[in-house]
Backbone as CSV, one residue per row, in Angstrom:
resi,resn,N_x,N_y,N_z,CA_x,CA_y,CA_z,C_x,C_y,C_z
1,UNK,19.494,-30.194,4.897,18.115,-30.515,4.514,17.345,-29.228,4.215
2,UNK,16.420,-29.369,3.339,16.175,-27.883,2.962,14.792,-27.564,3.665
3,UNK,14.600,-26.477,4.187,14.050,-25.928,4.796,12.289,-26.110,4.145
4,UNK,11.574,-27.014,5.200,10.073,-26.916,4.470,9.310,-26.001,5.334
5,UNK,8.853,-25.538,6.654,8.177,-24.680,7.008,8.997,-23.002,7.485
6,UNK,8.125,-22.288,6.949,8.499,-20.465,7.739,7.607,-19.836,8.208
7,UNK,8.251,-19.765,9.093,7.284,-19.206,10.904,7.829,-17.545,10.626
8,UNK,6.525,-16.843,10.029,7.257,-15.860,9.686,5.465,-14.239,9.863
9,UNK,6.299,-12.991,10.575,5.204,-12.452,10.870,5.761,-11.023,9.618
10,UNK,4.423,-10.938,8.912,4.129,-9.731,7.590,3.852,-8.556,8.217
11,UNK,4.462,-7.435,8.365,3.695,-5.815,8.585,3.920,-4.897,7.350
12,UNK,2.747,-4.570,7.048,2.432,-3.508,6.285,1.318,-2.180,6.247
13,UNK,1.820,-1.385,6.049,1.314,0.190,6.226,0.335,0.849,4.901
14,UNK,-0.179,0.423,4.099,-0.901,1.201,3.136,-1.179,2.785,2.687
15,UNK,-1.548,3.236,1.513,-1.676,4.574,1.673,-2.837,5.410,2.118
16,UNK,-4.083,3.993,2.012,-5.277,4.866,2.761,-5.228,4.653,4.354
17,UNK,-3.912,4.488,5.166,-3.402,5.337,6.070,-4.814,4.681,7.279
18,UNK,-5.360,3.666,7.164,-5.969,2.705,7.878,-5.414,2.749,9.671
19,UNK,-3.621,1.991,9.204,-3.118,1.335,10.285,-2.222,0.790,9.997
20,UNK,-1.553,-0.289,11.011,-0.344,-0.784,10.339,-1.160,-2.694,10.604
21,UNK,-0.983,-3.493,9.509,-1.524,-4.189,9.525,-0.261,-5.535,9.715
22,UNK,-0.484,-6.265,10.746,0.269,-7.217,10.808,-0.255,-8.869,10.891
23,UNK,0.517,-9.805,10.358,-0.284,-11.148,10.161,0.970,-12.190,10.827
24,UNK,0.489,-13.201,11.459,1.939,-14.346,11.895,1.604,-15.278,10.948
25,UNK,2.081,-15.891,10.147,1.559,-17.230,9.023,2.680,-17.909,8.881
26,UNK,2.131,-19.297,9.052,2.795,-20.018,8.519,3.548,-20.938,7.311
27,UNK,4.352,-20.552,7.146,4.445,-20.631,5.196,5.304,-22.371,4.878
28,UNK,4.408,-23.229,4.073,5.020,-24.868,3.842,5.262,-25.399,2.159
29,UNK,6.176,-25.943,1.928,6.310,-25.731,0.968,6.698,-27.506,0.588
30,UNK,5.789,-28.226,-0.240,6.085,-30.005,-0.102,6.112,-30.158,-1.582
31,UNK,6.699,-30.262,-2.231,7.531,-30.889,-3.987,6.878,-29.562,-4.262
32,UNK,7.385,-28.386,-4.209,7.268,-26.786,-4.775,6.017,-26.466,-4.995
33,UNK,5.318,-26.711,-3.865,3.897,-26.143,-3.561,3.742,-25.465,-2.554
34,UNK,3.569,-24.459,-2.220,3.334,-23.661,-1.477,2.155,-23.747,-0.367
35,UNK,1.953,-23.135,0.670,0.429,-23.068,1.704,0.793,-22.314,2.143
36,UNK,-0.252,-21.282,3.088,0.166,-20.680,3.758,-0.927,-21.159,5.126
37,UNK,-0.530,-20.596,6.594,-1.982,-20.779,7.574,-2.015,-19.328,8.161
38,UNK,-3.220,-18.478,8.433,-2.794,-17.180,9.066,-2.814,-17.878,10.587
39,UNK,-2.278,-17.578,11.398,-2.068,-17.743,12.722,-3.201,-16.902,13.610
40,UNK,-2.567,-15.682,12.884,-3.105,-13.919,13.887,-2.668,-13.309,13.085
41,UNK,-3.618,-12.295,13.008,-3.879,-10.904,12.522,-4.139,-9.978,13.288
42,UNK,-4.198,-8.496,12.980,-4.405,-7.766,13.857,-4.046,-6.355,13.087
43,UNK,-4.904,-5.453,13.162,-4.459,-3.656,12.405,-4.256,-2.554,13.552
44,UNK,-3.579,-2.343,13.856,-2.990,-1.164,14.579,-3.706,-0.034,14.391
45,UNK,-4.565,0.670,14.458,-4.774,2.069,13.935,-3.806,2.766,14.167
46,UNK,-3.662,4.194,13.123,-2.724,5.204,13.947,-3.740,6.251,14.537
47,UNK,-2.826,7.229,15.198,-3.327,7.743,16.098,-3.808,9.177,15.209
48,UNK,-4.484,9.878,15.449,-4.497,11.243,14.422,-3.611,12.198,13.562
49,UNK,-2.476,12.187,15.173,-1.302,12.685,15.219,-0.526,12.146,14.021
50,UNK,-0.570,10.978,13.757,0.334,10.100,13.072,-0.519,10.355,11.438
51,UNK,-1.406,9.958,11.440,-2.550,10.135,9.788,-1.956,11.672,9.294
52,UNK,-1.471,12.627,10.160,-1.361,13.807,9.435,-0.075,13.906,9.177
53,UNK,0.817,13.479,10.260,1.868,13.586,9.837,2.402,12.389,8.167
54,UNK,1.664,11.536,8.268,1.918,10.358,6.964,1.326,11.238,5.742
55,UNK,0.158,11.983,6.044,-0.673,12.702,4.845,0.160,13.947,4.482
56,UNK,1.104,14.787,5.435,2.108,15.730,4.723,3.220,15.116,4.439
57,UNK,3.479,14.171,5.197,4.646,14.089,4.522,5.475,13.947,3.080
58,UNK,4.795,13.915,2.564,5.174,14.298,0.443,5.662,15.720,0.688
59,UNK,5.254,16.540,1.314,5.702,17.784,1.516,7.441,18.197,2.019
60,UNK,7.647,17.182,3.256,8.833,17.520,3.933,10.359,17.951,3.414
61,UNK,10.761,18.732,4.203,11.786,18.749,3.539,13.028,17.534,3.958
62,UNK,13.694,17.346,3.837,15.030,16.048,3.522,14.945,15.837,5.130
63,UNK,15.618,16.839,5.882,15.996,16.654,7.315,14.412,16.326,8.158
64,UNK,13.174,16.889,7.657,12.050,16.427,8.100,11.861,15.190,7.714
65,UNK,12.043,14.380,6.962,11.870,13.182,6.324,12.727,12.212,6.930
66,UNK,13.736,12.321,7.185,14.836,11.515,8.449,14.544,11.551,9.645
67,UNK,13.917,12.998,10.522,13.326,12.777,11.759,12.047,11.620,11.858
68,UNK,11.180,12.101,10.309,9.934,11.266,10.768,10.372,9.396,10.380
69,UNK,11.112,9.076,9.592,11.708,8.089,9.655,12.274,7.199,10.629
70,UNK,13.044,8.521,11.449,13.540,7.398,13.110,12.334,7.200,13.642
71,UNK,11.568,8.445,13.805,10.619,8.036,14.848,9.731,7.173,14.196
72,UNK,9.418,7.226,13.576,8.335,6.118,12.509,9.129,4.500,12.841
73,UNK,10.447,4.489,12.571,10.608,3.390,12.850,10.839,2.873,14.216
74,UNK,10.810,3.624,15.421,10.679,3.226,16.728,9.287,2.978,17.290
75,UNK,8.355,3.808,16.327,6.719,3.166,16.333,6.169,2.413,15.628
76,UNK,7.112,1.780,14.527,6.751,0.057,14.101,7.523,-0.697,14.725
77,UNK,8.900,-0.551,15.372,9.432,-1.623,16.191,8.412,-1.621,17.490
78,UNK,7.915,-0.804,18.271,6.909,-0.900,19.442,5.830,-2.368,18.692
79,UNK,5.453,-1.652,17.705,4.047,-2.478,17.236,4.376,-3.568,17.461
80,UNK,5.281,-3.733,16.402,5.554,-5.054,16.340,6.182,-6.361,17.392
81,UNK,6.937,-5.867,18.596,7.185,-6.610,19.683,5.864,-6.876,20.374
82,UNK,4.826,-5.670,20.825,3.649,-5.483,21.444,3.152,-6.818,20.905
83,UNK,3.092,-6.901,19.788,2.026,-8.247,18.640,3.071,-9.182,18.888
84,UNK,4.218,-9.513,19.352,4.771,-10.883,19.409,4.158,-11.310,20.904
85,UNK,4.615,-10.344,21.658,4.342,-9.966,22.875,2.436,-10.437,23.674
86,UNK,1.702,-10.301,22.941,0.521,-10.729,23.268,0.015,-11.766,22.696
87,UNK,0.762,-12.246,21.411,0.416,-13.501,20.876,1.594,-14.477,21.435
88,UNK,2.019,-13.997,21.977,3.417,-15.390,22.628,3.796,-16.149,21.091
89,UNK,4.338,-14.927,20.641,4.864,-15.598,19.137,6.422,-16.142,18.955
90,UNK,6.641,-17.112,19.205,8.249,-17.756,19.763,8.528,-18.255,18.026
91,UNK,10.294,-18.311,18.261,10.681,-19.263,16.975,10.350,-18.647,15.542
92,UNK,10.700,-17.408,15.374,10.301,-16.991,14.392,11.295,-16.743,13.091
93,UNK,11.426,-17.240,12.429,12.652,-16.997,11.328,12.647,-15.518,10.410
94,UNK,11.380,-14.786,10.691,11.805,-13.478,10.407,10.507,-12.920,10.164
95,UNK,10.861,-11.271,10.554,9.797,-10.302,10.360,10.163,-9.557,9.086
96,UNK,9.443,-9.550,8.248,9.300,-9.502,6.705,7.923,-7.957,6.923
97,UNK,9.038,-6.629,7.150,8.160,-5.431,7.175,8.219,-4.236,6.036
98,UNK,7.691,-3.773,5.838,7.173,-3.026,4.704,7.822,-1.461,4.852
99,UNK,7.304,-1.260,5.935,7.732,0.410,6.073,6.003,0.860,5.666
100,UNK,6.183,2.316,5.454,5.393,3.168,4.738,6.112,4.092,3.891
101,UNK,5.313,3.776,2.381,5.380,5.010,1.341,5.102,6.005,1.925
102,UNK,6.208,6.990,1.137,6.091,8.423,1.289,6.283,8.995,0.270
103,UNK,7.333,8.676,-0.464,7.433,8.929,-2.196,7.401,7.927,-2.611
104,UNK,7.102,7.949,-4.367,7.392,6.674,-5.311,7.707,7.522,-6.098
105,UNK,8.538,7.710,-6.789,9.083,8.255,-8.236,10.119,7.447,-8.802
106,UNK,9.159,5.984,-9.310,10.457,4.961,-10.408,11.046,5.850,-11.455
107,UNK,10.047,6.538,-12.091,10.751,7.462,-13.141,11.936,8.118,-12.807
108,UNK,12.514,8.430,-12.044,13.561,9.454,-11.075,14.431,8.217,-10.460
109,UNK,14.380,6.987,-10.372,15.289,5.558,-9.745,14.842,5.872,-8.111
110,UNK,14.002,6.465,-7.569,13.672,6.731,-6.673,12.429,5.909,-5.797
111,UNK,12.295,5.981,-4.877,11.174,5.506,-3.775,11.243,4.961,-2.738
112,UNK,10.823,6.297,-1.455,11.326,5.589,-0.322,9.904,5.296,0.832
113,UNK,10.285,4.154,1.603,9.680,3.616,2.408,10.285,3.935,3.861
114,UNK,10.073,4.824,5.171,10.223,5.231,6.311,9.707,3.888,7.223
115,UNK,10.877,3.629,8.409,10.452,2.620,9.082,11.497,1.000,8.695
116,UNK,11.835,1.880,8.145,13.164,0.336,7.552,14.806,0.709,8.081
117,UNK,14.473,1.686,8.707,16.626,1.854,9.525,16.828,-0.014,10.174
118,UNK,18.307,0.204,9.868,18.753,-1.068,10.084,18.283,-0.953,12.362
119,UNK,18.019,0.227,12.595,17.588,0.023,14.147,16.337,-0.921,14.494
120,UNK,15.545,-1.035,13.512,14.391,-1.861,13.693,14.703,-3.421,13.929
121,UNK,15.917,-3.965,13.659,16.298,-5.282,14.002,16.480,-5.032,15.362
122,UNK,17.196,-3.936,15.746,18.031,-3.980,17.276,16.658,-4.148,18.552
123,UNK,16.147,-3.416,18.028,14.635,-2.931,18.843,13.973,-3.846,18.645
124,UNK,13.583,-5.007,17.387,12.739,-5.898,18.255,13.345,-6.904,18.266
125,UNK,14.522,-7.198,18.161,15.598,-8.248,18.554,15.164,-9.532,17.983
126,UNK,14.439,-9.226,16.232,14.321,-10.417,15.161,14.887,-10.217,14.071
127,UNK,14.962,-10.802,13.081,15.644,-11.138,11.699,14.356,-10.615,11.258
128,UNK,15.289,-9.234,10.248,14.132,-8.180,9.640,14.555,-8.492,8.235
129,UNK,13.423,-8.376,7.494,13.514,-8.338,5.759,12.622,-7.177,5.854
130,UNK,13.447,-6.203,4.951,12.529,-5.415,5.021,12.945,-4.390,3.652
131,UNK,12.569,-3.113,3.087,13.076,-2.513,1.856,12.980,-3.122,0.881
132,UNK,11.649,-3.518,0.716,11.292,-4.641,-0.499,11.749,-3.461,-2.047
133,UNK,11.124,-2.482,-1.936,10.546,-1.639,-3.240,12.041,-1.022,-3.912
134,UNK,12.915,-0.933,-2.788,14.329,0.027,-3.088,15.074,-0.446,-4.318
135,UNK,15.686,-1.662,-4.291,16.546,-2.757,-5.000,15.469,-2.877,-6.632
136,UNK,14.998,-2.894,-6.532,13.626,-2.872,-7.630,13.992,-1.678,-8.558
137,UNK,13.459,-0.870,-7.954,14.092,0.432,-8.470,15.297,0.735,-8.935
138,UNK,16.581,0.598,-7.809,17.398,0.966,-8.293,18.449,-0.244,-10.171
139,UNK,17.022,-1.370,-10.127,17.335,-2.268,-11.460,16.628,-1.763,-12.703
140,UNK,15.625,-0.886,-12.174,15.016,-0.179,-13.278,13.960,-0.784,-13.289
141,UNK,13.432,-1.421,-12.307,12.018,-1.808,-12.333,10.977,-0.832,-11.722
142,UNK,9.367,-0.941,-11.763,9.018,0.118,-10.536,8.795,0.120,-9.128
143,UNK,9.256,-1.263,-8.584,8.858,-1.213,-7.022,7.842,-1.650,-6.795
144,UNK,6.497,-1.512,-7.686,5.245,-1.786,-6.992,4.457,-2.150,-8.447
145,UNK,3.017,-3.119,-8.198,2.958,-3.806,-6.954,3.845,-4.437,-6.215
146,UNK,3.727,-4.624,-5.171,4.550,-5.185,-4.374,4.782,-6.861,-4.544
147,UNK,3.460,-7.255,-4.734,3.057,-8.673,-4.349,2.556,-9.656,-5.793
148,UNK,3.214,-9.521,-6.958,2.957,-10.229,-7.806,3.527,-12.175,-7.651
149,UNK,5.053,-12.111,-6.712,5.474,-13.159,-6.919,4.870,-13.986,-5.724
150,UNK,3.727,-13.150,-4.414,3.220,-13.966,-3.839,1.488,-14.473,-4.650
151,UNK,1.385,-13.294,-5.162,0.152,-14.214,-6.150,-0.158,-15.074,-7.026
152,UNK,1.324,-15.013,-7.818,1.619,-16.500,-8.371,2.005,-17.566,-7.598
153,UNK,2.965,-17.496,-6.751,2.876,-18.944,-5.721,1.492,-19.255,-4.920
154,UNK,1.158,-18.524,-4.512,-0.202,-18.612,-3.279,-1.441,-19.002,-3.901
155,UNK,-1.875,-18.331,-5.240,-2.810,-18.004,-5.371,-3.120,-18.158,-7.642
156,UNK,-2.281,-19.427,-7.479,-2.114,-19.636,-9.282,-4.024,-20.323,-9.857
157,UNK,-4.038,-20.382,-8.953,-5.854,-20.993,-9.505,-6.951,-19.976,-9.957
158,UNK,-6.221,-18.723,-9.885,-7.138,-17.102,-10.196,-6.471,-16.446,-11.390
159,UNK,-6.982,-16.312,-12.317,-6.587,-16.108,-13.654,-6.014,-13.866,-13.078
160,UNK,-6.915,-13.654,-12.497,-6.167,-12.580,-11.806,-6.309,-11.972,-10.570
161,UNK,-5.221,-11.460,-9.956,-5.195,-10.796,-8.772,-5.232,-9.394,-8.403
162,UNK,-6.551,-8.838,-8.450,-6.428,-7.701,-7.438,-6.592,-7.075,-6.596
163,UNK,-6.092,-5.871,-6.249,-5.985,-5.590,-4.747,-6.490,-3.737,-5.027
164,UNK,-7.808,-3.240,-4.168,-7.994,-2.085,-4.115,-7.599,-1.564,-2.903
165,UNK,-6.538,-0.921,-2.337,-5.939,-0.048,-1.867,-5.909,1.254,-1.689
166,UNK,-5.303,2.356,-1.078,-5.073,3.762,-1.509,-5.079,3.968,-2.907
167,UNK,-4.265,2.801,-3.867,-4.348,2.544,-5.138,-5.116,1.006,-6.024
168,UNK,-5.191,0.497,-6.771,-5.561,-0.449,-7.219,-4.574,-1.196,-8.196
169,UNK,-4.372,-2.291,-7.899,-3.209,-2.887,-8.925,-3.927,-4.163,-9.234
170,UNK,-3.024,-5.052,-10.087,-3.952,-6.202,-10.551,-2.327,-7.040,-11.323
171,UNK,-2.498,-8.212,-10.912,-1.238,-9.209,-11.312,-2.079,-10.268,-12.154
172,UNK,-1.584,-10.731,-13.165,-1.567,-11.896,-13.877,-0.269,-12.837,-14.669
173,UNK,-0.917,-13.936,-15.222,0.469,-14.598,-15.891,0.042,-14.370,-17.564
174,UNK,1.056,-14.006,-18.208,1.133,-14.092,-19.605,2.564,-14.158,-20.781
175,UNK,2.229,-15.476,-21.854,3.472,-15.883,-21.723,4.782,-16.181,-20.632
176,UNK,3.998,-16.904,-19.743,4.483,-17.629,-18.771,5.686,-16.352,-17.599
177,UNK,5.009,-15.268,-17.819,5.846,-14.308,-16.636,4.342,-13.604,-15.984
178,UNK,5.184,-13.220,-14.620,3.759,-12.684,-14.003,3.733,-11.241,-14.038
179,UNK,2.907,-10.245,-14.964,2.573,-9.390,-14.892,1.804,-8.637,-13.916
180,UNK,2.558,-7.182,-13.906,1.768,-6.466,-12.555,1.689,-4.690,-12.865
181,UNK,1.079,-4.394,-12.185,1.068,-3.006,-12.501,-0.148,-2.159,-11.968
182,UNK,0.049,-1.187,-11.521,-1.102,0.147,-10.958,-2.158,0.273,-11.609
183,UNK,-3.185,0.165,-11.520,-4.170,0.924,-12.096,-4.969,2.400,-12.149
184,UNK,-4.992,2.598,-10.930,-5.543,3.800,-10.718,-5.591,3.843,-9.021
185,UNK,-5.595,5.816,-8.716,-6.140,5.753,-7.565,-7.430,5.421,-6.450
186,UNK,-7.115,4.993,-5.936,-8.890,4.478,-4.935,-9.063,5.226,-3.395
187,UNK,-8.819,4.740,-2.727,-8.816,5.018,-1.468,-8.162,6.286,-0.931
188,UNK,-6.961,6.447,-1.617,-6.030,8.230,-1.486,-6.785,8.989,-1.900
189,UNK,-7.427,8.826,-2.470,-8.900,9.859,-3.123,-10.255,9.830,-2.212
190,UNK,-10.632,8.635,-1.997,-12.177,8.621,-1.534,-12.163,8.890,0.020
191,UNK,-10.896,8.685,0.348,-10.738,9.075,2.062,-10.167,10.233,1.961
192,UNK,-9.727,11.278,1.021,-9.772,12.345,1.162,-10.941,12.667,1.406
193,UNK,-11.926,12.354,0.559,-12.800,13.582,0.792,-13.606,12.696,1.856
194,UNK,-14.158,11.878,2.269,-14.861,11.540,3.092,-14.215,12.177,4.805
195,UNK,-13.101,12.402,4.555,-11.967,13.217,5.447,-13.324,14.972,5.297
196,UNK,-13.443,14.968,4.486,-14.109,16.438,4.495,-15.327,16.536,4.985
197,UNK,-15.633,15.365,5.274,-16.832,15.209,6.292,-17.024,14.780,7.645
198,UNK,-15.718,14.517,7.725,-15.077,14.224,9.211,-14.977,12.773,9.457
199,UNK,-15.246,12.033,8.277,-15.446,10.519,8.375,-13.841,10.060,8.076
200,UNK,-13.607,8.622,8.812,-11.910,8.015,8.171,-12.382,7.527,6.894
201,UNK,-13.753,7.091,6.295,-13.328,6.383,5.155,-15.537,6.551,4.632
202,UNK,-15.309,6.212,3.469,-17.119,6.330,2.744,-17.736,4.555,3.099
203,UNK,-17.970,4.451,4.357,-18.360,3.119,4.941,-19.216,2.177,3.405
204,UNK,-19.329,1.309,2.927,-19.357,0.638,2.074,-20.327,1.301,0.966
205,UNK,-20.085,2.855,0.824,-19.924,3.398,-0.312,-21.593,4.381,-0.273
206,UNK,-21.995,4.387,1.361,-23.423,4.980,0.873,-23.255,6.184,1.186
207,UNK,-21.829,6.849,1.059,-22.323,8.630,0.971,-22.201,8.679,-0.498
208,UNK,-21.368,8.045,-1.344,-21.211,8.126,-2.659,-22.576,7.689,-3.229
209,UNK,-23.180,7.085,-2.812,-24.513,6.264,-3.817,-25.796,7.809,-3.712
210,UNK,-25.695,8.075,-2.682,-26.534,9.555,-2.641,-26.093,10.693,-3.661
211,UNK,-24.619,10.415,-4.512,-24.048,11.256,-5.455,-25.044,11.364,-6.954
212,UNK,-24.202,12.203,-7.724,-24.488,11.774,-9.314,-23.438,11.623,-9.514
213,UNK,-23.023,11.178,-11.243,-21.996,11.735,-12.010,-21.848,12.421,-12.529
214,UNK,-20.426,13.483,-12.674,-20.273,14.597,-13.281,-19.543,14.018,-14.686
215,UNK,-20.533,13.908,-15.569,-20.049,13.315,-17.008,-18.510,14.306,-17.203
216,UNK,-18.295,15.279,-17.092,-17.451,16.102,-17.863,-15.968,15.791,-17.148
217,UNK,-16.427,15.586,-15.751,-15.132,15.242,-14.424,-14.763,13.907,-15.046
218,UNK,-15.486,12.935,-15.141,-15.218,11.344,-15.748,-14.607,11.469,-16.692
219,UNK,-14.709,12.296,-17.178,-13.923,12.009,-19.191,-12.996,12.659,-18.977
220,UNK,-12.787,13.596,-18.399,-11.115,14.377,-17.843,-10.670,13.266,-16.729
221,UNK,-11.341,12.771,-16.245,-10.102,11.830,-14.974,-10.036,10.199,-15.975
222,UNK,-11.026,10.402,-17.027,-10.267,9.342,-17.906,-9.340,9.077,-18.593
223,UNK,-9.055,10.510,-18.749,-8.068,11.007,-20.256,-6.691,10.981,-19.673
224,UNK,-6.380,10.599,-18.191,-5.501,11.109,-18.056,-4.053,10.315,-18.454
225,UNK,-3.202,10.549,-19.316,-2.117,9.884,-19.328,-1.800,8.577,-19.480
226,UNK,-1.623,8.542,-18.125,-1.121,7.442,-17.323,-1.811,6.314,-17.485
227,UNK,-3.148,6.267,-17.694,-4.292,5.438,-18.588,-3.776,4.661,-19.399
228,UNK,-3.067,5.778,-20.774,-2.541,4.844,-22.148,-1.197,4.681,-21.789
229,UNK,-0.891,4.970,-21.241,0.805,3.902,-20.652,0.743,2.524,-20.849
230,UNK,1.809,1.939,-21.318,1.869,0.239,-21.625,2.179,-0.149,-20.201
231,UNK,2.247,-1.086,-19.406,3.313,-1.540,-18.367,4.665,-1.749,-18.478
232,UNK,5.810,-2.118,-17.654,5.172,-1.697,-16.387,5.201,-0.147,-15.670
233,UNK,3.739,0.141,-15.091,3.542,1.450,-14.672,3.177,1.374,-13.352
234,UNK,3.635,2.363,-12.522,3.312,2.418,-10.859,2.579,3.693,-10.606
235,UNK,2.434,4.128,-9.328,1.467,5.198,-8.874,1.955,5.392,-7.526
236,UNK,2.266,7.036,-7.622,2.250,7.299,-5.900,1.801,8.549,-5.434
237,UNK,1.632,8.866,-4.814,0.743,10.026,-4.090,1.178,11.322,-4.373
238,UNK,1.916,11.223,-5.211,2.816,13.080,-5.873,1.089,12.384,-7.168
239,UNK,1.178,11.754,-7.706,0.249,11.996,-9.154,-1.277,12.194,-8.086
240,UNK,-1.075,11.770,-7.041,-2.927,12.528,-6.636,-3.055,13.334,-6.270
241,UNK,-1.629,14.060,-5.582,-1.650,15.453,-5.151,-1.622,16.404,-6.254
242,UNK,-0.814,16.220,-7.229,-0.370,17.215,-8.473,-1.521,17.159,-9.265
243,UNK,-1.851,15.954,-9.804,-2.277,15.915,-10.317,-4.359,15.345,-10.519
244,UNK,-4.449,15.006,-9.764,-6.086,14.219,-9.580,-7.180,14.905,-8.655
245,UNK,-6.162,15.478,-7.438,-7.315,15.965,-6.496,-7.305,17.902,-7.301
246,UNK,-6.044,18.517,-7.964,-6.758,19.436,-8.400,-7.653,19.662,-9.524
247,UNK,-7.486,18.567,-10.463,-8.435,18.181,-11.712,-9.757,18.595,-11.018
248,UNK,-9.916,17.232,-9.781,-11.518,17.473,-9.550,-11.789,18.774,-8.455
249,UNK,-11.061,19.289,-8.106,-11.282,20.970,-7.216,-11.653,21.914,-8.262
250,UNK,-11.456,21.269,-9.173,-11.834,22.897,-10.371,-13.528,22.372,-10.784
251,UNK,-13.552,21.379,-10.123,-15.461,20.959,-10.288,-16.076,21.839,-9.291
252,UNK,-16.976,22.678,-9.148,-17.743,23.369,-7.951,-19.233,22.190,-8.016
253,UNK,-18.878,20.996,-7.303,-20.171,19.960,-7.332,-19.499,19.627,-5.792
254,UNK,-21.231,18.651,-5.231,-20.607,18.381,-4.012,-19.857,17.113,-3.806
255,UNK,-19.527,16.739,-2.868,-18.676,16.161,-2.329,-19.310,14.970,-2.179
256,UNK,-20.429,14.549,-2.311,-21.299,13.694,-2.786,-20.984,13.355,-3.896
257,UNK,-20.826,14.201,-5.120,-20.918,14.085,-6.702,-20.210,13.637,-6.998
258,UNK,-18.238,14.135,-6.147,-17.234,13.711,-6.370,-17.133,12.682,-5.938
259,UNK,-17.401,11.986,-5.218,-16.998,10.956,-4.629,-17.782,9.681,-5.661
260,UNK,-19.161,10.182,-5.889,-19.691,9.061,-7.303,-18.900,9.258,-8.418
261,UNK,-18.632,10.454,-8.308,-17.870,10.130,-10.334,-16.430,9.464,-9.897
262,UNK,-15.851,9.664,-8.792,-14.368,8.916,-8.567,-14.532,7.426,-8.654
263,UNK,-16.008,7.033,-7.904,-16.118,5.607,-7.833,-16.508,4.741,-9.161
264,UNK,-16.912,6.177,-10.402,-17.358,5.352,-11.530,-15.883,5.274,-12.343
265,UNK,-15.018,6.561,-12.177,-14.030,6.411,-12.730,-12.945,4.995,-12.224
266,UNK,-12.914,4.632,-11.247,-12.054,3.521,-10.927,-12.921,2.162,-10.932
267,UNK,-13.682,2.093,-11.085,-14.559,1.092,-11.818,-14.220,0.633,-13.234
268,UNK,-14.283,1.963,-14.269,-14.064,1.669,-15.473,-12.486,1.578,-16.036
């Protein structure tokens, strides 16, 4: 008989480096319709220690990148028992986890996610899905967005879906396939610099509204590239390091200014 409900708990890690965000939902499915119910939710913060080590890590070298990997994944298996553990979450047909980006380079067949060793089954002693972005890649696709084929089942009554993140992406249907793809950076940018004020994030945008715009910064962070690219196109934190946060360092404006012209640029 084929399977109509999944008792199933989501963790995922983002790049504006928030927390690790986990959900229990229940997923039903009656003549190929989908529902979902959230059960529980809940975001983990990380700890400081952890935000810096996730924010160098683009840097590491190979053998640094495998240490922070085990241990990364023995501090999402914690999380995640802790959250079965206080929600008395029984009967679960699987933990469906994400990891955290550290690279994305589809161009290169590359992109890896830390926190996915096959040890994370042993440690929280459930049926793990996990390494969504890898298999993607290695077909020649880009890995990300991640979530186009849950926005067409879940969510077909919205002509489109998007999601502002560390990055911003946006899914739709055309000629009957569901299109997806990056838009630009958001949050890997604006929590940098709000980082320069000692803040985690620009609370619903009023250090930026005290800004101006730097017309000349906007039309250079418009021009860039990756803009006139057709799909499908992805984004990962090598193009904000290389390329976006030194564009706008060669501005001598404040940190106020930058942060309005970033918010007009990912607007438009």
């Amino acid at each position: 008989m084929k399977k109509e409900f999944y008792n199933v708990i989501g963790v995922m890690s983002g790049t504006s480096l928030d927390g690790v965000d986990l959900a229990h939902i229940q997923f039903e499915i009656k003549q190929n319709q989908w529902s979902f119910k959230i059960l529980e939710s809940e975001t983990i913060p990380y700890s400081d220690d952890w935000v810096n080590q996730l924010k160098s890590a683009v840097d590491f070298s190979k053998e640094d990148l495998e240490i922070l990997n085990r241990n990364y994944t023995q501090l999402l298996s914690k999380i995640i028992v802790d959250f079965i553990e206080k929600h008395q979450i029984v009967n679960l047909d699987a933990v469906c986890s994400h990891g955290h980006t550290i690279l994305h380079q589809p161009q290169n067949g590359f992109t890896l996610q830390i926190g996915n060793l096959p040890k994370i089954a042993t440690l929280t002693q459930q049926n793990i899905v996990c390494d969504f972005r890898v298999q993607d890649v290695e077909l020649g696709g880009q890995g990300a967005p991640l979530v186009p084929i849950g926005d067409r089942i879940l969510f077909s009554e919205y002509d489109y879906c998007m999601n502002l993140g560390g990055f911003s992406n946006v899914s739709f249907e055309e000629k009957n396939q569901r299109i997806a793809f990056d838009i630009s950076p958001v949050n890997t940018v604006l929590n940098f610099y709000a980082n320069q004020l000692g803040l985690n994030y620009d609370d619903k945008g009023k250090i930026s509204k005290t800004g101006k715009i730097n017309t000349e910064l906007l039309n250079e962070l418009n021009a860039f590239d990756f803009y006139q690219q057709k799909h499908p196109k992805s984004l990962g934190f090598e193009f904000v390091k290389e390329a976006v946060l030194p564009l706008i360092e060669k501005f001598e404006i404040s940190i106020e200014d930058k942060l309005h012209t970033f918010t007009e640029h990912i607007a438009l």
